[in-house]
C-alpha positions as CSV (number, residue, x, y, z in Angstrom):
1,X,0.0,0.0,0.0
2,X,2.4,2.4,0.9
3,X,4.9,1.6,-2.0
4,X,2.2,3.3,-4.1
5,X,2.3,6.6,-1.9
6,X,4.4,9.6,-1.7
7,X,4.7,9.6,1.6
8,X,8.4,10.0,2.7
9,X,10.3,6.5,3.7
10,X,11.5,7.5,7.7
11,X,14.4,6.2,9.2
12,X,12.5,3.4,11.8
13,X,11.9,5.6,15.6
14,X,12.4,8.9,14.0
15,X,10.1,10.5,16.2
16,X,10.9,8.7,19.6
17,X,14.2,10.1,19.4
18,X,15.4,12.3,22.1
19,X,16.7,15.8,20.3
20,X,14.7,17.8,18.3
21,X,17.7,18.1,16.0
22,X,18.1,14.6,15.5
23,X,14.3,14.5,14.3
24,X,14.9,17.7,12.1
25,X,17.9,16.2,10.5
26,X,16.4,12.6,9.6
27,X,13.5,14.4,8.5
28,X,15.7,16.6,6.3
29,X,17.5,13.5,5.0
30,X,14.9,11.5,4.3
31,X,12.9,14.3,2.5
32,X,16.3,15.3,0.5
33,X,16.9,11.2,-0.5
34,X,12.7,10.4,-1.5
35,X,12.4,10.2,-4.9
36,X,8.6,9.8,-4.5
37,X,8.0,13.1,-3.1
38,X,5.9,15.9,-5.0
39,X,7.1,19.3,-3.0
40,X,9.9,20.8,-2.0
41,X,12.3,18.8,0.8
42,X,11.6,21.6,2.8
43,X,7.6,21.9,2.6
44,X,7.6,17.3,2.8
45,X,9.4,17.1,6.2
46,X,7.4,20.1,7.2
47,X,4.5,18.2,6.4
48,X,5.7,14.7,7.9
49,X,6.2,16.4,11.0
50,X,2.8,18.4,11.1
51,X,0.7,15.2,10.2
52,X,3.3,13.0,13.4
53,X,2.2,16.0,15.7
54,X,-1.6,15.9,14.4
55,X,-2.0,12.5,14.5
56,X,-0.1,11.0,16.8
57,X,0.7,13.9,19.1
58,X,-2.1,14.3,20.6
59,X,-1.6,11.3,22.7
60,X,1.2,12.2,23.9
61,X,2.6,13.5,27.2
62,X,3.3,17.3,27.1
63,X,6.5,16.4,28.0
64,X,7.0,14.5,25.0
65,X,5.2,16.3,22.6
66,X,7.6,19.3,23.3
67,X,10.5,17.4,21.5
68,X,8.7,17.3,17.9
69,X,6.8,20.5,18.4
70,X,10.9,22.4,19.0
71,X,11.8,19.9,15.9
72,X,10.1,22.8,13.8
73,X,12.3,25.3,14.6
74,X,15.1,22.7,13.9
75,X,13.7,21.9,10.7
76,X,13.8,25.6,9.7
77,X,17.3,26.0,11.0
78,X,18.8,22.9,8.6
79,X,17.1,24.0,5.9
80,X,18.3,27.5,5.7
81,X,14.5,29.2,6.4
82,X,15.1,30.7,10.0
């Protein structure tokens, strides 16, 4: 099903990972390395880590959800659009 999809290919526990610049990074490669993507790198991990936060985030601790939520800014640092 998903070999049909542009969804991004994630490196496996991307998001239970500690540093929001670890997440930012993976995201960054993984966007920069999909050749199934339609957007920009930029605007996919973007968008990979919006629908993480919207989908799964919500059932996460505030603690937890912190990490991804600061991967944002991250994510905007790597890719040059601070």
């Amino acid at each position: 099903m998903t070999a049909d999809s542009n969804a991004l290919d994630l490196e496996k526990s991307v998001f239970a990972k500690d540093q929001p610049r670890d997440i930012a990074l993976s995201l960054k490669r993984s966007a920069e390395e999909s050749g199934r993507r339609k957007s920009s790198p930029y605007r996919s991990a973007m968008s990979m880590l919006a629908f993480y936060l919207n989908r799964a985030g919500r059932n996460l601790s505030e603690r937890r959800r912190a990490v991804p939520e600061r991967a944002k800014v991250e994510l905007r640092k790597a890719f040059g659009k601070e």
